[in-house]
C-alpha positions as CSV (number, residue, x, y, z in Angstrom):
1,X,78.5,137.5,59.7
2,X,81.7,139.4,61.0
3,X,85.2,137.1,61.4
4,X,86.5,137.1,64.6
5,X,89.3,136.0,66.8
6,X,88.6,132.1,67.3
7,X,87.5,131.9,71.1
8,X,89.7,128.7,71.8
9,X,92.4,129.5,74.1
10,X,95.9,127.3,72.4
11,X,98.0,128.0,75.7
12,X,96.1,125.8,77.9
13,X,96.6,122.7,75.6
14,X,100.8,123.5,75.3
15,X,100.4,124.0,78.7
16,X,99.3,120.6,79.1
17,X,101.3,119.2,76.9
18,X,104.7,120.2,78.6
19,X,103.6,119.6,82.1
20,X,103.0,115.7,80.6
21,X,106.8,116.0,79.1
22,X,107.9,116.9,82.7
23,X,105.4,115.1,84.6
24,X,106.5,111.1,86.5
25,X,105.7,109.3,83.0
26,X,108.4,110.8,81.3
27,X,110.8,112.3,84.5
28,X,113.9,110.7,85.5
29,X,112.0,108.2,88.3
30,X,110.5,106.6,85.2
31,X,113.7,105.4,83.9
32,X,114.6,104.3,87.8
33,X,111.0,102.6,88.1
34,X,112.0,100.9,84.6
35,X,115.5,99.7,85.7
36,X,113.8,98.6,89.2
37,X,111.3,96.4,86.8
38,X,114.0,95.3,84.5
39,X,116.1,93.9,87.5
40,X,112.9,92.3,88.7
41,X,112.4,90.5,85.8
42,X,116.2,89.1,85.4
43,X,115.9,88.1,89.0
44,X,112.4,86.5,88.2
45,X,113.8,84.6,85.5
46,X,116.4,83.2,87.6
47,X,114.4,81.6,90.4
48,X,112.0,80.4,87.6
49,X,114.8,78.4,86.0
50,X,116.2,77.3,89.3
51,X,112.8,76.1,90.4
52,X,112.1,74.1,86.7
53,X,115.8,72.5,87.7
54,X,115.0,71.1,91.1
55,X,111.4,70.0,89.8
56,X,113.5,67.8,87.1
57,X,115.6,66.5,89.9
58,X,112.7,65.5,92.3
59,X,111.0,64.3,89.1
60,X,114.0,61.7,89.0
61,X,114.1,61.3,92.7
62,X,110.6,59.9,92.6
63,X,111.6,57.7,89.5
64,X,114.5,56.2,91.8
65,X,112.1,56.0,94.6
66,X,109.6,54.0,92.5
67,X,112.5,51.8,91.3
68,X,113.9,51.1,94.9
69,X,110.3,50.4,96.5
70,X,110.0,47.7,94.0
71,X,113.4,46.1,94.8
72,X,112.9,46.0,98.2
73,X,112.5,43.2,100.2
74,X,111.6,44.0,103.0
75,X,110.0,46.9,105.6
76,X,113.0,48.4,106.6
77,X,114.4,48.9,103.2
78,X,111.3,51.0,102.3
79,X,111.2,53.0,104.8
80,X,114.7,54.3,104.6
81,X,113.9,54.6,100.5
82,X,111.7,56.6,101.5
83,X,113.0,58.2,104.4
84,X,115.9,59.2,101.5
85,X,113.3,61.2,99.0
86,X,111.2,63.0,102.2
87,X,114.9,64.2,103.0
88,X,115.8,65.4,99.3
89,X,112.1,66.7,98.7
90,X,112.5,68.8,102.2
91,X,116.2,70.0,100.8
92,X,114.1,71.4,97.4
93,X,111.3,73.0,99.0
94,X,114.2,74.7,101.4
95,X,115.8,76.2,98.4
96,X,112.9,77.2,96.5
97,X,111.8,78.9,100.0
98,X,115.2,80.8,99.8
99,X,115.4,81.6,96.2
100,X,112.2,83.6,96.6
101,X,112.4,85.1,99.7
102,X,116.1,87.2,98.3
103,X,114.3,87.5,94.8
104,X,111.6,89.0,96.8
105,X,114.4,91.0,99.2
106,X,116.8,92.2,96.2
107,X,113.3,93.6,94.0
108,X,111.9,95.2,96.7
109,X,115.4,97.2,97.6
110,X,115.7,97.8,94.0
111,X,111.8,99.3,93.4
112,X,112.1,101.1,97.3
113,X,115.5,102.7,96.0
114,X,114.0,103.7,92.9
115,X,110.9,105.3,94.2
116,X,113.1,107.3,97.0
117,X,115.1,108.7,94.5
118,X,114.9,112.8,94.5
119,X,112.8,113.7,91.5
120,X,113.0,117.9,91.8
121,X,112.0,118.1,87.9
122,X,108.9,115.9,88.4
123,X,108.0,118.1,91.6
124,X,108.5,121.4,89.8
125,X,105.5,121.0,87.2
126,X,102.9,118.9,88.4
127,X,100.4,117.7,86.2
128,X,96.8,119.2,86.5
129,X,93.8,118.4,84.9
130,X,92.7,120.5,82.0
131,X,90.1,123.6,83.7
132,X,89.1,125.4,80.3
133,X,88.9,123.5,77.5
134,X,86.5,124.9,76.3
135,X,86.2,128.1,74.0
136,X,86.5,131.2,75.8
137,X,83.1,133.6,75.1
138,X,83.7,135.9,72.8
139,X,83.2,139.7,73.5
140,X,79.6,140.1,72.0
141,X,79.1,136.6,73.7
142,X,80.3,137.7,77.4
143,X,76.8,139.4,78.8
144,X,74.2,136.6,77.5
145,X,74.5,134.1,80.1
């Protein structure tokens, strides 16, 4: 048995390797994409906390409701009682409908401006899948096939 030359070819590997190192995962838009996300997140966060704060308050409206429907003493009492909590329950669901619709506005500016963003570095090496990964014949190999 005579030592040769190993048949695998190294360059295609390396090769892959720094076309992943240039590619979108690790390119500049990454760190846009990521900002665009982190953004998201802090605006999500905000209409979450918003929304917890006016459930509290119409959990409280309904407990004043309860309380005034039982003091009533007549018809027209209850009926503005509850005339009162339709209009603050209305009022909530029109600022939840708000908060969400400019979270919603502001994240998708933020991700559209991120993903428009000139990426010549990430255009430059695209990423391919690997062709020959395999060993490459050797020469006393190369006329059996």
């Amino acid at each position: 048995m005579s030592q040769g030359k190993s048949g695998f070819d190294f360059s295609e590997p390396q090769r892959l390797g720094s076309a992943l190192l240039t590619s979108a995962l690790f390119g500049p838009g990454t760190e846009a994409m990521l900002a665009a996300q982190r953004a998201f997140v802090t605006q999500t966060e905000t209409v979450l906390s918003g929304w917890m704060s006016r459930r509290q308050e119409a959990m409280q409206d309904m407990q004043q409701l309860i309380a005034r429907l039982r003091d009533c003493h007549d018809m027209s009492e209850a009926m503005q009682a509850q005339q009162a909590w339709i209009g603050n329950e209305m009022r909530r669901l029109t600022e939840d409908a708000a908060c969400c619709q400019q979270a919603l506005l502001t994240g998708g500016m933020a991700v559209t401006a991120a993903a428009q963003r000139p990426n010549a570095a990430n255009d430059a090496a695209p990423l391919h899948p690997p062709t020959a990964m395999r060993p490459k014949p050797s020469a006393t190999h190369a006329g059996a096939a």
